[in-house]
C-alpha positions in Angstrom: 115.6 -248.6 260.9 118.3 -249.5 259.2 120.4 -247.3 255.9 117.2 -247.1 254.4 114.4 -244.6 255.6 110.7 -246.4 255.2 109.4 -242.9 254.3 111.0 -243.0 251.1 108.3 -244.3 248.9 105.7 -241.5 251.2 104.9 -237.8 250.7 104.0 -236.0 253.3 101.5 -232.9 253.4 101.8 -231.2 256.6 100.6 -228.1 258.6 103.5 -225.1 258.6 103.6 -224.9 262.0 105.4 -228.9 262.5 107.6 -227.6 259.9 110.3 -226.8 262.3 110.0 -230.5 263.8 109.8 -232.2 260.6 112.6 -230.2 258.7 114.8 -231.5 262.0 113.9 -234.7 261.3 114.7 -235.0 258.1 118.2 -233.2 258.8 119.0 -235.8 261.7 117.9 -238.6 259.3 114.8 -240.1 259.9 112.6 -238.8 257.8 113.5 -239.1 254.3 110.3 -238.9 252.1 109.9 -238.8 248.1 108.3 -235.2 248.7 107.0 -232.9 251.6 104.7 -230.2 251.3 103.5 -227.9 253.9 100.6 -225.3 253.7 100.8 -221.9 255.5 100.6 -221.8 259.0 97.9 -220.4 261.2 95.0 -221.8 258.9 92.9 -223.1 261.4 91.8 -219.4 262.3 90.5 -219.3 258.7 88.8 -222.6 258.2 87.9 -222.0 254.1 91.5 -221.2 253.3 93.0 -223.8 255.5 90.6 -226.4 253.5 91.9 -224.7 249.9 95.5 -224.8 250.7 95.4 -228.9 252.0 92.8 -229.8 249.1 95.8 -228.4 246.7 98.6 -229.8 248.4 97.0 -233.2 248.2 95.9 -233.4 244.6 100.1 -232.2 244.4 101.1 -234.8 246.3 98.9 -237.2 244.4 100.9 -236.4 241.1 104.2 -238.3 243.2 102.8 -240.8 245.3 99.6 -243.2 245.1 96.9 -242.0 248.1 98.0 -245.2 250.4 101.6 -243.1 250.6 100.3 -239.9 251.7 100.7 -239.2 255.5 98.9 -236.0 256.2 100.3 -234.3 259.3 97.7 -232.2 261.0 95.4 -232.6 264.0 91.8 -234.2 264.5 90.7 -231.0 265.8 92.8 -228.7 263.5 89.7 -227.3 261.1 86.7 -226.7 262.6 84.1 -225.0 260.5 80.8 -223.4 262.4 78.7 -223.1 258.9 79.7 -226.6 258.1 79.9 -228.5 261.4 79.7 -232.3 259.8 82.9 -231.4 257.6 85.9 -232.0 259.2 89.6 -232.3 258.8 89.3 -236.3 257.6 86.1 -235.7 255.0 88.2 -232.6 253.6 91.5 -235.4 253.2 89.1 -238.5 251.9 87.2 -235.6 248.9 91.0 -236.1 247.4 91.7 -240.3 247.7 90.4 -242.8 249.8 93.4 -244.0 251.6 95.1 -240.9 252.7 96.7 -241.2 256.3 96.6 -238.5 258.7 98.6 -238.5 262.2 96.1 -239.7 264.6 96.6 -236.7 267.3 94.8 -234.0 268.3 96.7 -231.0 267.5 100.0 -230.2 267.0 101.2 -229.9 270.0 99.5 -233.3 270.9 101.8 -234.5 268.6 104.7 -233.3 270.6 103.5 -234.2 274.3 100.4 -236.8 274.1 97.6 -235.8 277.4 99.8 -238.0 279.9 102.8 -236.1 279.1 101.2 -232.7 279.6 99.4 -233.4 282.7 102.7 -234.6 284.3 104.5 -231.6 282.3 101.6 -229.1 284.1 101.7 -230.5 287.2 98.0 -231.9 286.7 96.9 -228.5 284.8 97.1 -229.4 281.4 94.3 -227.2 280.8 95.5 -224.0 282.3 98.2 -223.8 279.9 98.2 -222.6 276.5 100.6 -225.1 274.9 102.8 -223.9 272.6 105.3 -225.4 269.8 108.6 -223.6 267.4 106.2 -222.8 265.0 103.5 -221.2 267.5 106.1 -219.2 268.8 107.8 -218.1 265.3 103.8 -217.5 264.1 101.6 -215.7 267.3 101.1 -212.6 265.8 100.3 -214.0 262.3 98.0 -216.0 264.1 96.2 -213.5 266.9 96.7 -210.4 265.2 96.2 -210.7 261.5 94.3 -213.3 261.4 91.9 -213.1 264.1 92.3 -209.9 264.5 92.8 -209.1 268.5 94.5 -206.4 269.8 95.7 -205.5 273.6 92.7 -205.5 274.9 91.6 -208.8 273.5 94.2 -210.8 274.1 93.8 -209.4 277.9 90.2 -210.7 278.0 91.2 -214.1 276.4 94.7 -215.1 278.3 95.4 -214.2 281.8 92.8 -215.6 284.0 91.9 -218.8 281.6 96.2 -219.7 281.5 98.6 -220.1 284.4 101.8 -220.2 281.4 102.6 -220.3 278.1 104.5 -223.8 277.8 106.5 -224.1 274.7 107.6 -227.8 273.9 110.9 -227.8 272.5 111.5 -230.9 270.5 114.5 -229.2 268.7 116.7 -227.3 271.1 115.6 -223.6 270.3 115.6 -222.5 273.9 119.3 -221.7 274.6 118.6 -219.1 271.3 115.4 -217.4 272.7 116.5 -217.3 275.7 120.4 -216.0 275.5 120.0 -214.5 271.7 116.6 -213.3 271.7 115.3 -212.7 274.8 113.3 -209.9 273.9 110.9 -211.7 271.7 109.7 -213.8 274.4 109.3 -210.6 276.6 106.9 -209.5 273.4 105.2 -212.6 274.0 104.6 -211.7 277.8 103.9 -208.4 277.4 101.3 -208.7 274.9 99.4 -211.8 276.7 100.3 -210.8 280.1 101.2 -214.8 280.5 104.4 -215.9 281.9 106.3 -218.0 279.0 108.4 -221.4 279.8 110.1 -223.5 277.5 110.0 -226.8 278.2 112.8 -229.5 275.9 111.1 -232.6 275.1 112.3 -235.5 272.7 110.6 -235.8 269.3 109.9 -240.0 270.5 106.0 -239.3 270.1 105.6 -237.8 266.7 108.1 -240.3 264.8 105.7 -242.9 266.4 103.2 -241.6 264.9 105.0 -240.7 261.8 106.0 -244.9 261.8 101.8 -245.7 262.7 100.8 -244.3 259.4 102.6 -246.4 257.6 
């Protein structure tokens, strides 16, 4: 690529939960944008507040850079909203500018490790795991408990039988620290989902192409 970053004429709105993967790469030096916002993560369990928090960091984001340099980061299937089924993560992001990118993946995750990756990753299971990333495992309780709510006994009814593991997919070398320095929050992971936990280092090769496709 060169000195010069082609991401430094973008802003980038993204879901908190890549902001572990993105903050790497713009420490390792190859993302380098005119600004970077990123709305609370978790959102997706609260569909209305998820589409508040993106509407305002967009009309933010449009104050820096024209709509044609605005990558959003966040999945096709991130928002889904059962009182508004023809709404959806793209009409909320064209209501703010016509020519607004978005990362054409899934979900996170599918950002980190695209369906081939996983199914060779599962061993032909990619369905039987409940993929995780950094920011899923720095955010579970946020996300289960307070937001949705669960306790013990929901989390038994909705994870061991319909998941053979938790996979994490480490893109930025945090296993060594869960796993030597804090064990015991991956055992309160376990425990509370009664699902074996793996972490799994990947390279970040997939997201910064599709970082590079939306320009």
């Amino acid at each position: 690529m060169g000195d010069r970053s082609p991401f430094e004429e973008y802003c980038i709105v993204s879901c908190g939960m890549l902001q572990p993967e993105l903050s790497y790469l713009m420490r390792t030096g190859f993302l380098s944008p005119r600004a970077i916002a990123f709305t609370p993560p978790g959102l997706h369990a609260i569909p209305d507040r998820l589409e508040k928090h993106l509407t305002k960091r967009l009309e933010e984001a449009k104050v820096i850079c024209p709509p044609h340099r605005i990558i959003v980061a966040y999945g096709r299937k991130c928002y889904l909203n059962p009182d508004d089924p023809s709404k959806n993560i793209d009409s909320i992001i064209r209501s703010v500018g016509e020519g607004i990118r978005r990362v054409q993946a899934d979900y996170c995750y599918d950002m980190l490790a695209g369906r081939e990756e996983r199914e060779r990753i599962s061993g032909g299971e990619p369905d039987k795991i409940l993929w995780f990333t950094p920011g899923w495992l720095e955010n579970w309780k946020l996300i289960y408990q307070r937001y949705l709510g669960w306790d013990k006994a929901d989390a038994n009814a909705n994870f061991p039988g319909f998941y053979r593991k938790i996979i994490v997919l480490d893109g930025i070398g945090i296993s060594r620290r869960y796993i030597e320095e804090q064990p015991e929050k991956v055992l309160e992971l376990f425990d509370w989902t009664g699902v074996e936990v793996e972490f799994r280092e990947i390279s970040l090769d997939r997201l910064k192409k599709l970082l590079l496709g939306c320009l």
